[in-house]
C-alpha positions as CSV (number, residue, x, y, z in Angstrom):
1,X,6.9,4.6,110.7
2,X,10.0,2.9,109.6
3,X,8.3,-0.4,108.7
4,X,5.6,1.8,106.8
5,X,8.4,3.6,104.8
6,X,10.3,0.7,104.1
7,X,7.0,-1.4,103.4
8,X,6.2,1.7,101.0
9,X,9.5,1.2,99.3
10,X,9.6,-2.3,99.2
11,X,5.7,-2.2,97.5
12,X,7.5,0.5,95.1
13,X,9.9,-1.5,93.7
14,X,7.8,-5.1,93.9
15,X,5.7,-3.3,91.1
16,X,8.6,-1.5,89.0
17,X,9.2,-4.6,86.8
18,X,5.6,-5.1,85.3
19,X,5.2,-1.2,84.7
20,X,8.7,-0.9,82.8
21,X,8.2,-3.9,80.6
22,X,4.4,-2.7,79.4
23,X,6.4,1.2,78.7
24,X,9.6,-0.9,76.4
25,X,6.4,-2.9,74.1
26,X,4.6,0.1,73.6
27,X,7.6,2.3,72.4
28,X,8.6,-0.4,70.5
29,X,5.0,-1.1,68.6
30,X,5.4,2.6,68.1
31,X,8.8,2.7,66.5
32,X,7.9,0.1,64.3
33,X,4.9,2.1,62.9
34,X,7.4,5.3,62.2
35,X,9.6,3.0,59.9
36,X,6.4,1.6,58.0
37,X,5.3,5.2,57.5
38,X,8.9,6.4,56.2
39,X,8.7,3.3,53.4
40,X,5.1,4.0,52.3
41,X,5.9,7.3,52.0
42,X,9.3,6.7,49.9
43,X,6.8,4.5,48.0
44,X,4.6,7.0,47.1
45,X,7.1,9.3,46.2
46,X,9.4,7.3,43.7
47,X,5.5,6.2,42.1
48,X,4.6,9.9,41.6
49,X,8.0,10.7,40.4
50,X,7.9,7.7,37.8
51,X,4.1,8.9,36.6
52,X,5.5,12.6,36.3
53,X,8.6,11.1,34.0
54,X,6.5,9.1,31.8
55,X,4.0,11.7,30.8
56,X,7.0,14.1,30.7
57,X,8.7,11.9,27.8
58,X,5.3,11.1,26.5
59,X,4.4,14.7,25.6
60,X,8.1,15.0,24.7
61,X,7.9,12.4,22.2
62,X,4.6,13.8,20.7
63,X,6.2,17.3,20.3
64,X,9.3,15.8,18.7
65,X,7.1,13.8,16.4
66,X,5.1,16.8,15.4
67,X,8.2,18.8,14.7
68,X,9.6,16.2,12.6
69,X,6.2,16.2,10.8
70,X,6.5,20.0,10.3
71,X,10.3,19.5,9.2
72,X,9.5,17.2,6.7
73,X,6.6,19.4,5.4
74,X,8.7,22.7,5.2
75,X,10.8,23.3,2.4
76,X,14.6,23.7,1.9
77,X,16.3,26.7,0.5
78,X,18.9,25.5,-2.0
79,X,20.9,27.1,-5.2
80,X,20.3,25.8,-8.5
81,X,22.1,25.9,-11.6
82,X,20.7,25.3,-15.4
83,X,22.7,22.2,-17.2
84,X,24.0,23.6,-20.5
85,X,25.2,22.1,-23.4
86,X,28.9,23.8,-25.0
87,X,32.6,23.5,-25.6
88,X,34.9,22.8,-22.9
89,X,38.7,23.4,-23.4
90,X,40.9,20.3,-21.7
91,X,44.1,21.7,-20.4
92,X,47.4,20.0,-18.8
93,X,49.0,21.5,-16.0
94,X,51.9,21.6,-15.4
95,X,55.0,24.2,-13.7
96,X,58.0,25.6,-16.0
97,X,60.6,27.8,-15.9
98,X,61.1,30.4,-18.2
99,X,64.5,30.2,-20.1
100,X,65.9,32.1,-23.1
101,X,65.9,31.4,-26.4
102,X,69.6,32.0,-26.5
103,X,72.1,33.1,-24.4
104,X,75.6,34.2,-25.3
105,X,78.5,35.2,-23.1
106,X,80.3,38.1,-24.8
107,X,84.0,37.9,-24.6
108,X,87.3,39.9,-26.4
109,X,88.3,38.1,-29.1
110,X,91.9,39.9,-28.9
111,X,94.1,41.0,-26.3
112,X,94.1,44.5,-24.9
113,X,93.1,47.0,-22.8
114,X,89.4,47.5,-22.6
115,X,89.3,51.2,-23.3
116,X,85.2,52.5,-23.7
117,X,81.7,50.4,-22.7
118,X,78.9,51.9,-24.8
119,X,76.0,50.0,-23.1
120,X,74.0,50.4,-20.4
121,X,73.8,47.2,-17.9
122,X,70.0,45.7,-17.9
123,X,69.6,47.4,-21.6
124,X,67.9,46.2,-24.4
125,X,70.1,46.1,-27.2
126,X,69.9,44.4,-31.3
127,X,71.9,42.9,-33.1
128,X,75.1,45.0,-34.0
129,X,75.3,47.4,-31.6
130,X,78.5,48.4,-31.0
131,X,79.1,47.4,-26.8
132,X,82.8,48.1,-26.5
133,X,85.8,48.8,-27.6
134,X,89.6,47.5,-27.2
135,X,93.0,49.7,-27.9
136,X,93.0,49.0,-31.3
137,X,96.7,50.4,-32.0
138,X,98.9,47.0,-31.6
139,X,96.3,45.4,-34.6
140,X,97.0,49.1,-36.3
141,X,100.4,48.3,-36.0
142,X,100.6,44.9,-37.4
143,X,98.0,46.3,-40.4
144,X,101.0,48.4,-41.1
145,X,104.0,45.9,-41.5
146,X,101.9,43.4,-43.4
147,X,101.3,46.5,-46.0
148,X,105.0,47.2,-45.6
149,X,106.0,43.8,-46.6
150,X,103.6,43.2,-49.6
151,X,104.8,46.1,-51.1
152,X,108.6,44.7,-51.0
153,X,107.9,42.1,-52.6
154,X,104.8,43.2,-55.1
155,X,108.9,44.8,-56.0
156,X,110.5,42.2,-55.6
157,X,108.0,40.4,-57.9
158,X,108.1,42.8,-61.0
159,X,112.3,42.8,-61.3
160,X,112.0,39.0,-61.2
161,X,109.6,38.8,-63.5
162,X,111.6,41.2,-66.3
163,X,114.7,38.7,-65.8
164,X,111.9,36.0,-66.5
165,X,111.0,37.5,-69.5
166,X,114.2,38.8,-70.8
167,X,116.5,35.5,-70.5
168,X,113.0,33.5,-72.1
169,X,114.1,35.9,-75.1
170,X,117.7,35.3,-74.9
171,X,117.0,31.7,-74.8
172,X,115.3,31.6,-77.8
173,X,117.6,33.6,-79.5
174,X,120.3,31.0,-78.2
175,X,122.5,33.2,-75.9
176,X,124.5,31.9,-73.8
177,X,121.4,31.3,-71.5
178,X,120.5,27.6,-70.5
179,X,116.8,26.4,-69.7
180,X,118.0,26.0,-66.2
181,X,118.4,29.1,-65.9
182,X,115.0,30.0,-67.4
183,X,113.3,27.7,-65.5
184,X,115.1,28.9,-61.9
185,X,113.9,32.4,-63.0
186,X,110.4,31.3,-62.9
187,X,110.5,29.4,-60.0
188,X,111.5,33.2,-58.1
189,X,108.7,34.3,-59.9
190,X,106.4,31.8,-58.5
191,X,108.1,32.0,-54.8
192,X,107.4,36.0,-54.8
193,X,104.2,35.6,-56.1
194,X,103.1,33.6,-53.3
195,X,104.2,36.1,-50.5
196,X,102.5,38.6,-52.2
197,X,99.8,36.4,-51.6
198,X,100.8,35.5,-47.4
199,X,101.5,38.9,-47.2
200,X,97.8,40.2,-48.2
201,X,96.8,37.3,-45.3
202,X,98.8,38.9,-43.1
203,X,97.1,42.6,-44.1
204,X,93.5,40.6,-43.9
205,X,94.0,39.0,-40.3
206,X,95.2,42.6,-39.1
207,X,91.9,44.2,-40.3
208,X,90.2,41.0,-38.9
209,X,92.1,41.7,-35.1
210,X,90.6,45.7,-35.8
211,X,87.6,44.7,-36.4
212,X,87.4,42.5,-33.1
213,X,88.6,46.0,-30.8
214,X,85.2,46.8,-31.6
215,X,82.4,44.3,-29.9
216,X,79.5,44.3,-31.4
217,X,76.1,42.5,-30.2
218,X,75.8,39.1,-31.8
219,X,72.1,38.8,-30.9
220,X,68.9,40.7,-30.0
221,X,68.2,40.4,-25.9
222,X,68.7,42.1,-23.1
223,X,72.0,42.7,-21.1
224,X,73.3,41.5,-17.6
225,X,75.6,43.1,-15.3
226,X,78.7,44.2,-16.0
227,X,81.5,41.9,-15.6
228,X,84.3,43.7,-16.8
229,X,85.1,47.8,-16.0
230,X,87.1,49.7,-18.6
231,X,90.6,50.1,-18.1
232,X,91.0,46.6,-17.9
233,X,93.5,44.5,-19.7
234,X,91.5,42.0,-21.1
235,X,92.1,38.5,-23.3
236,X,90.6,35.8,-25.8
237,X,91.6,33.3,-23.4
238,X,89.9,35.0,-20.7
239,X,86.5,32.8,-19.0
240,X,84.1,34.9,-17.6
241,X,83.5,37.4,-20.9
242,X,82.7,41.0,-20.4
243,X,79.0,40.8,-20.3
244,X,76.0,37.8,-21.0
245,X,73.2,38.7,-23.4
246,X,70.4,36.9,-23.2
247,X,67.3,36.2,-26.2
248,X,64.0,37.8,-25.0
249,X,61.9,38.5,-27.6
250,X,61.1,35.4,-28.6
251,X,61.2,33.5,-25.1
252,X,61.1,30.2,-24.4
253,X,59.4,28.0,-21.0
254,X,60.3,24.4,-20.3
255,X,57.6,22.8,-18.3
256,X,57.0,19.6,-17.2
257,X,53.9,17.3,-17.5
258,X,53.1,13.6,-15.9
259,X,54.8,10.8,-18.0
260,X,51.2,9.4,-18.2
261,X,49.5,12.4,-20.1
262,X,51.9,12.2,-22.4
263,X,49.9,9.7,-24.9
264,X,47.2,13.4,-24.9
265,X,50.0,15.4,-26.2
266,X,50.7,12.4,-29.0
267,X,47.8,12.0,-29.9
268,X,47.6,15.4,-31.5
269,X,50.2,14.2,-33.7
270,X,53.1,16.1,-34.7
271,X,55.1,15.4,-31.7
272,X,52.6,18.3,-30.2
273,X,54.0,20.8,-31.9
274,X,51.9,23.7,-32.3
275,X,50.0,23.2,-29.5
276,X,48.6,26.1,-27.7
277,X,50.5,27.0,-23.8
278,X,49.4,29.2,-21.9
279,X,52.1,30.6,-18.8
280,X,50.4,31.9,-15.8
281,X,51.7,33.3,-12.8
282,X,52.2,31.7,-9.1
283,X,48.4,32.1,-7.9
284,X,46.9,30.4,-11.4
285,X,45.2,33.9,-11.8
286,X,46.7,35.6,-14.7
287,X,47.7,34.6,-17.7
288,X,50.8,36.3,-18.6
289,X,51.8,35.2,-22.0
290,X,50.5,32.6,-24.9
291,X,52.8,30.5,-27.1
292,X,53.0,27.3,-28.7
293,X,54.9,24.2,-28.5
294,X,58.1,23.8,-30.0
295,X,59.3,20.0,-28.9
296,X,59.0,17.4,-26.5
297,X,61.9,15.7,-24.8
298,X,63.1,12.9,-26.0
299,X,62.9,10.7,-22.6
300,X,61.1,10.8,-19.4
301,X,63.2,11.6,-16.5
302,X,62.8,8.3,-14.0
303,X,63.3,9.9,-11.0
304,X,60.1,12.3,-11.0
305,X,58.0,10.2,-13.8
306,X,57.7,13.7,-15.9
307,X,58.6,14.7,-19.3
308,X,59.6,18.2,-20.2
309,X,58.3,20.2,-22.9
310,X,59.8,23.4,-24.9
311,X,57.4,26.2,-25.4
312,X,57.7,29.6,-27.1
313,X,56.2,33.0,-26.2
314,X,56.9,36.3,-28.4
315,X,56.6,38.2,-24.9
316,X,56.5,41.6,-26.5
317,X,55.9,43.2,-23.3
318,X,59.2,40.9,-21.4
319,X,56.3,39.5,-19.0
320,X,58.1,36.7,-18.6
321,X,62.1,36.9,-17.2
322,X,64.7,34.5,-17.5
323,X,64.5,31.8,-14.8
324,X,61.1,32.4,-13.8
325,X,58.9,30.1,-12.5
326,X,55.6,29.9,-14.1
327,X,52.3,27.6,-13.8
328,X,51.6,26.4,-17.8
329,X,48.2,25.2,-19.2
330,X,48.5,23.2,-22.3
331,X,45.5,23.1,-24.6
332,X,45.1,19.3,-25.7
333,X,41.4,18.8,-26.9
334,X,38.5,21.1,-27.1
335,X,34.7,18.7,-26.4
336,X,32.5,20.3,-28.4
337,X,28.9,20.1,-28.0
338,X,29.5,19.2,-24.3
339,X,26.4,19.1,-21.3
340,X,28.6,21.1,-18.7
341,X,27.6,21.8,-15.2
342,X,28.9,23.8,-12.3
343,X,31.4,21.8,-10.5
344,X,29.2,22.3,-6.8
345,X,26.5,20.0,-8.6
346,X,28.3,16.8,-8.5
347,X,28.2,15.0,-5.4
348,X,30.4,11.9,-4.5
349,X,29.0,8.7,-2.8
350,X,30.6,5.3,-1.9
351,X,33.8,3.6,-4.3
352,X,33.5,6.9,-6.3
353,X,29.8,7.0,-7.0
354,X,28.7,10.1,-8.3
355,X,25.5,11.8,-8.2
356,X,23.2,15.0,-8.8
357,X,20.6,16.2,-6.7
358,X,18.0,17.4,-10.1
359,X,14.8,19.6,-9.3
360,X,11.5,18.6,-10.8
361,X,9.0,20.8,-12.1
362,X,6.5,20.2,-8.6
363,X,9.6,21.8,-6.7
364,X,11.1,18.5,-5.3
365,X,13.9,17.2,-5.8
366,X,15.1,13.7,-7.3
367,X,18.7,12.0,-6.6
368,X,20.4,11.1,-10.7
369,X,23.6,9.0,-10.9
370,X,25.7,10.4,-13.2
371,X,28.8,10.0,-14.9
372,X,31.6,13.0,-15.0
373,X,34.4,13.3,-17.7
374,X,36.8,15.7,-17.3
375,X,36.8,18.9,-15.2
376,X,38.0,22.6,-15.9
377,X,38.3,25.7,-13.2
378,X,35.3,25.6,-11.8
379,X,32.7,23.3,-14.4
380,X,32.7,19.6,-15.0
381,X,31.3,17.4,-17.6
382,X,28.7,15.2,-17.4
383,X,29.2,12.0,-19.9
384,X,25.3,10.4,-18.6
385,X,22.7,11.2,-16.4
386,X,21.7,15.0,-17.4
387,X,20.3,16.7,-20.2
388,X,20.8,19.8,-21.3
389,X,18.1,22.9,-19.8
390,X,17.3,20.6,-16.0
391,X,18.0,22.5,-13.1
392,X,20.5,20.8,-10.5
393,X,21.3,22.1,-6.7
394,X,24.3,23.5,-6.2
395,X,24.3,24.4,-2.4
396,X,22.0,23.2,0.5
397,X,22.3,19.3,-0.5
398,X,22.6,18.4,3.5
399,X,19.2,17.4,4.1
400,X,18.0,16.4,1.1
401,X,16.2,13.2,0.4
402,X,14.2,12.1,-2.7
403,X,10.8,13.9,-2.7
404,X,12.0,16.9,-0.8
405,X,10.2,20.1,-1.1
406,X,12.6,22.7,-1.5
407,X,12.6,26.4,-2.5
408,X,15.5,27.4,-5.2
409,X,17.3,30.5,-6.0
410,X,18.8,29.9,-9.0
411,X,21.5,31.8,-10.3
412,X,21.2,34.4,-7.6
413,X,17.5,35.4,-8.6
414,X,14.7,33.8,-6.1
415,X,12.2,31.3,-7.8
416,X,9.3,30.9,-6.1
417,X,7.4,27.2,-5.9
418,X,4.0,27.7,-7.1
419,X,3.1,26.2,-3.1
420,X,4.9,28.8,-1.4
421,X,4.2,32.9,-1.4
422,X,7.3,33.7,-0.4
423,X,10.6,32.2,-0.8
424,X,13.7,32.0,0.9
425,X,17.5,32.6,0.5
426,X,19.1,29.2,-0.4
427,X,21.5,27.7,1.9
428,X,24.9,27.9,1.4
429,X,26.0,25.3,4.4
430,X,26.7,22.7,1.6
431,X,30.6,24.7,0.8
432,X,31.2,24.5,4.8
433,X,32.1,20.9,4.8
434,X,31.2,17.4,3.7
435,X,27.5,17.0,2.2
436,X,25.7,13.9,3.7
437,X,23.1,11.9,2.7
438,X,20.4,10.8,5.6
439,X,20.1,7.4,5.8
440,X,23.6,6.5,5.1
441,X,27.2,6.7,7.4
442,X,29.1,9.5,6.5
443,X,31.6,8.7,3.3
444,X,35.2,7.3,4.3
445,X,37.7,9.1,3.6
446,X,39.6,8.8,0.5
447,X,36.1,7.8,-0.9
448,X,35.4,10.7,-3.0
449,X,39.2,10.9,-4.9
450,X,39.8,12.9,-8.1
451,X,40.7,10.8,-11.1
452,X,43.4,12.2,-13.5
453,X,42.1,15.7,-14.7
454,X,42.4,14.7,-18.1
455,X,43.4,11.2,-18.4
456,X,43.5,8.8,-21.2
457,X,39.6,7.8,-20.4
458,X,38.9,11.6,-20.6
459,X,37.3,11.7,-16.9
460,X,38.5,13.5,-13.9
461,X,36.9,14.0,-10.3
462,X,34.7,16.6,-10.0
463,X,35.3,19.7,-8.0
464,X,32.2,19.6,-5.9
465,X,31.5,18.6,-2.6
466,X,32.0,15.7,-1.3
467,X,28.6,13.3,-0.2
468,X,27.6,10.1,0.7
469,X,24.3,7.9,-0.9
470,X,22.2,6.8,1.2
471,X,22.0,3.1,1.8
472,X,18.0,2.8,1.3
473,X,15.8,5.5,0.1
474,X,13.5,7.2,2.5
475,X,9.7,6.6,1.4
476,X,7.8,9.8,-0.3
């Protein structure tokens, strides 16, 4: 039994090797086949995925296509405006500060207690009111002793006189009176005679120190504060015065305009005298008062490269106050006969370009180069490029191209294209920001710069919104 089990065993493991090896291929051939699936499968998957992206941007594509199709089709809401054809007013701006006409400190002209003040501080007072008054009894006093005096010697003067006359009669009835004595006579008569005459000075400059206890206003204007309170011993000598009047009615502004306008203010001739200012107030909004030039300095200041001008203003209702500051338009040349458009119409494109989107009678629109002169508050002038009675767009100039069908509102009333039945309210992005032009990089900055608003050449920037031309022009 022992020989069995052991020849059992030993027949057991004589046939272990074979069977093991034959188990190890076959899981092997079938690992191998797992792997092979796993790749064919990835495969598959990453083709399906790539089919399921291409038709995905395929139908993409055709869907963006159409819409572009249906963009281009559809029209734009814009704003128009109608060119027209008037005068436009060319102003110089420029910031001044009011100043009187004249301005006087008021001060004693004799010494002496300052006894009554008979105005009212901020009042408006003419020209010979009585202000104030000083003790007038030392000048009384003086008035007195000069009269005094003259009549000693108006005395004096008549008794030498008689001698004159009665030793001229002895003389020529040869007394015992000698010429020199005649002629000495007459010299005393000619001594008191002339202090009658310092003595009636004396009288006159004593009425003259009288009339100074009283002050009187030398001017028409408007009074300052008080410097002086009665009771106050006051002197000729003394600085600060008693009170400063200052010229109102008329008032004058001294503004200042670039040294380089100044050949526009010439060229009306006359130095510009006469030339119509208008003084508005810190916001440009309203015009407080109208005047007229009165003269032009002399010399340009170096420092600032400005010249100041000297208006005057009647200012009847005191609109304007002393050392105000004021914003000044000065009228230098009226265009007549102008073609004038809204200021939103011109568009700006590369090294100062300047353009105009124009709408055509089939309700497209057609890009114009034009050429601005000078601009005013909100309208511009157009030198070339526009006639008078076209139609240009204002607002929604974004996304237009040459041949774009657009839908205007002009003027706030909706025109209808005869292609459409119903119109739409016209953009208004165009005032947001920058217009652009498709087709073209936006403009650089600094591109689109104003020009003088009324230089020599008569041509400023105009106020509209800033665009850029496009480098080719889209097909129609």
């Amino acid at each position: 039994m022992h020989n069995n089990s052991e020849g059992q065993y030993g027949r057991t493991h004589s046939m272990d090797p074979p069977s093991q090896s034959r188990a190890m291929v076959v899981r092997q051939q079938s690992g191998s086949h797992w792997w092979m699936l796993v790749v064919f499968l990835l495969i598959v998957g990453v083709c399906a995925l790539g089919w399921f992206v291409y038709k995905r941007v395929k139908e993409t594509s055709a869907l963006a296509a159409g819409a572009g199709a249906g963009a281009r089709n559809r029209a734009i809401n814009v704003v128009t405006a109608k060119v027209q054809r008037g005068d436009m007013d060319i102003y110089l701006q420029g910031l001044g500060t009011v100043v009187p006409l004249n301005t006087v400190t008021v001060r004693s002209r004799v010494d002496g207690q300052l006894m009554k003040i008979n105005f009212t501080e901020g009042q408006l007072v003419h020209q010979g009111d009585l202000l104030a008054e000083i003790d007038p009894r030392p000048s009384q006093a003086q008035l007195a002793q000069a009269k005094g005096q003259l009549a000693k010697d108006q005395a004096s003067l008549k008794d030498a006189q008689v001698e004159l006359t009665r030793y001229q009669q002895l003389l020529k009835q040869n007394f015992s009176v000698t010429q020199q004595q005649v002629d000495t006579q007459a010299a005393l008569v000619q001594q008191l005679q002339g202090s009658i005459e310092s003595d009636q000075g004396q009288i006159d400059n004593a009425n003259v120190q009288i009339s100074y206890c009283n002050i009187q206003a030398p001017l028409t204007g408007l009074v300052g504060l008080r410097l002086v309170d009665p009771g106050n011993i006051v002197h000729a000598a003394d600085t600060n015065g008693l009170l400063v009047i200052n010229q109102v009615q008329p008032i004058s502004v001294i503004f200042t305009i670039p040294e380089d306008q100044i050949e526009q203010v010439l060229e009306n001739g006359n130095d510009g005298k006469g030339l119509v200012v208008d003084a508005f107030d810190a916001n440009f909004k309203t015009r407080s008062a109208t005047g007229q030039v009165l003269a032009m300095d002399n010399q340009a200041d170096p420092t600032s490269g400005t010249i100041r001008i000297k208006a005057s203003f009647p200012n009847g209702n005191n609109v304007l106050y002393p050392n105000e500051f004021v914003n000044t338009k000065l009228l230098v040349k009226t265009m007549r006969g102008a073609v004038i458009v809204p200021s939103e119409a011109v568009q700006f494109g590369p090294d100062n370009m300047t353009f105009a989107w124009v709408l055509k009678g089939d309700d497209t629109v057609e890009l114009r180069d034009i050429k601005v002169g000078p601009t005013e508050g909100n309208q511009t002038v157009v030198l070339q490029g526009l006639t008078p009675d076209e139609n240009v767009v204002t607002e929604g100039v974004d996304k237009l191209q040459n041949g774009t069908k657009v839908m205007s509102r002009h003027s706030g009333a909706t025109t209808r294209p005869a292609s459409r039945a119903r119109s739409g309210r016209g953009g208004r992005g165009a005032r947001a920001g920058a217009a652009t032009r498709p087709g073209g990089a936006t403009r650089p900055s600094g591109a689109a710069t104003n020009l003088n608003q009324t230089g020599s050449n008569g041509s400023r920037g105009a106020r509209g919104r800033a665009g850029t031309r496009p480098t080719t022009e889209p097909a129609e």
